[in-house]
Structure formats: C-alpha cells, structure tokens
C-alpha positions as CSV (number, residue, x, y, z in Angstrom):
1,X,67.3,-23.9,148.2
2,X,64.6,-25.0,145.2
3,X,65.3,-27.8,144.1
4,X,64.9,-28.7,139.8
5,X,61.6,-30.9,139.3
6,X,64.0,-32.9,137.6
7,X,66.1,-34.2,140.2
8,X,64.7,-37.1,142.4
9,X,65.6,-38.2,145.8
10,X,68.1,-40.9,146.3
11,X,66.3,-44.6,146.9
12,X,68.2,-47.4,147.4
13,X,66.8,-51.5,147.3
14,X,64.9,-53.2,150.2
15,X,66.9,-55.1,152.7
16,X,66.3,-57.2,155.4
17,X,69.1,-54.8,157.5
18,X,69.9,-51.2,157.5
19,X,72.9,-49.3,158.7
20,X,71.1,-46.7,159.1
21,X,67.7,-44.7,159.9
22,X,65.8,-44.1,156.6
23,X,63.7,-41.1,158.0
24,X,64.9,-38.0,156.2
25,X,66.3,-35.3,158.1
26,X,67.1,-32.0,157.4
27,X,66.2,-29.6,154.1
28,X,66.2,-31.1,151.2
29,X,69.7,-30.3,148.7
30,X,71.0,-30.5,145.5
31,X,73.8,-32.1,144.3
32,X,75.4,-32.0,141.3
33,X,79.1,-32.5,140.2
34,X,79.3,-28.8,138.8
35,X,77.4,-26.9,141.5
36,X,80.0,-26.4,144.0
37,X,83.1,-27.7,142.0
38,X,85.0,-26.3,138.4
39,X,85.3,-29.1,136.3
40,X,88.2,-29.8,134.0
41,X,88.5,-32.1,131.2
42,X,91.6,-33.8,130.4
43,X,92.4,-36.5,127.6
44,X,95.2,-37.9,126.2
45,X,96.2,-37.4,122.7
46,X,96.8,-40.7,122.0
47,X,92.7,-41.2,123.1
48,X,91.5,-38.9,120.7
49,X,93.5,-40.3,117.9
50,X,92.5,-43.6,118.5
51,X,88.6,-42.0,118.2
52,X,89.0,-40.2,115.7
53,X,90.6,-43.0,114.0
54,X,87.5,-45.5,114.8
55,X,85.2,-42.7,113.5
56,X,86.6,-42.3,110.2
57,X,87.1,-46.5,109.9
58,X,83.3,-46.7,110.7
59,X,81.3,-47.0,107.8
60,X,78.0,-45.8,109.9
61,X,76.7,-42.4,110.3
62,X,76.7,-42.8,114.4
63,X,78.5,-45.7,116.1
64,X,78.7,-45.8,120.1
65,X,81.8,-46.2,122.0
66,X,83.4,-45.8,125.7
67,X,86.0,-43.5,126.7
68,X,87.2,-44.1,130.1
69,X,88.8,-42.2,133.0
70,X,89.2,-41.0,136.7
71,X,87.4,-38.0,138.3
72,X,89.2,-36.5,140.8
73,X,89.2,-33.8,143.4
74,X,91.8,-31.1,142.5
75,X,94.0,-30.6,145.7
76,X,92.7,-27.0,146.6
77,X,89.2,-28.3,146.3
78,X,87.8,-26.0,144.2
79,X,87.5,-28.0,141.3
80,X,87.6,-31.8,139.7
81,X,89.3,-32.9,136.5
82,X,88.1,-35.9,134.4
83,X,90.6,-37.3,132.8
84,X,90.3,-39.4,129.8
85,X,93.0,-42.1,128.7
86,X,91.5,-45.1,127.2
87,X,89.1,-45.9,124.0
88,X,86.7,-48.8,124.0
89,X,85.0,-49.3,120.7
90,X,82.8,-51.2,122.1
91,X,80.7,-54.4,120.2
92,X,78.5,-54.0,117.3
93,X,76.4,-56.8,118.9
C-alpha cells in the first residue's frame, strides 16, 4: 500500500539498550485509528453542559480547554468508541 507523504515513520530516543533489532523488516504500512476500525463518539451530557457552560462564562472569542476520555475497542472489533466524561478548563496562564 502507498503510503500519505504525510505520515512519517515511527523513531523512538537513543539508548544505551534495545529490546529489540532496529532494522526494518517488511513493507512499509499505514496506521491510523480510522483505517481499519468505525469510530464512535460518546459524551456525557453532563460534559457538554459543563462546556457549553464555560463557553458562554468566557468572555473571549476562543478559549482552550481539555475534554477527557477512554478509547476502546468495541467487543466485535470492528470498531472503537471514544468516550468523553470529564471537562478541564484548563489555566489561563
């Protein structure tokens, strides 16, 4: 398979050890969450009110903020949900 010119390979940081052999083997793949998988998105009511809520409050035009989850495998493995269930506003600092 082609892979995008936007994807890079996977490098990870010197060590004095390895686990394993660094030489590449094999054809080079792509991976991506939504390539072989159906993702779902799942959030919690009281998440989005508590957003929404921080967005209206906020006197700026854009603000930044966290919203935080799990990803996880459905059971047939077809698919993966994200599930969102907590707001972080974050600092302004």
């Amino acid at each position: 398979r082609i892979v995008p010119k936007r994807m890079v390979p996977f490098s990870f940081p010197l060590s004095k050890c390895a686990l394993w052999d660094p030489v590449p083997m094999g054809d080079v793949i792509g991976s991506h969450i939504t390539y072989y998988r159906n993702p779902k998105l799942s959030m919690m009511e009281k998440t989005l009110r508590l957003a929404y809520r921080h967005a209206k409050q906020n006197e700026k035009e854009l603000f930044s903020c966290f919203l935080l989850g799990t990803l996880a495998v459905d059971e047939d493995g077809e698919g993966i949900t994200l599930t969102i269930d907590r707001f972080d506003p974050g600092r302004e600092v």
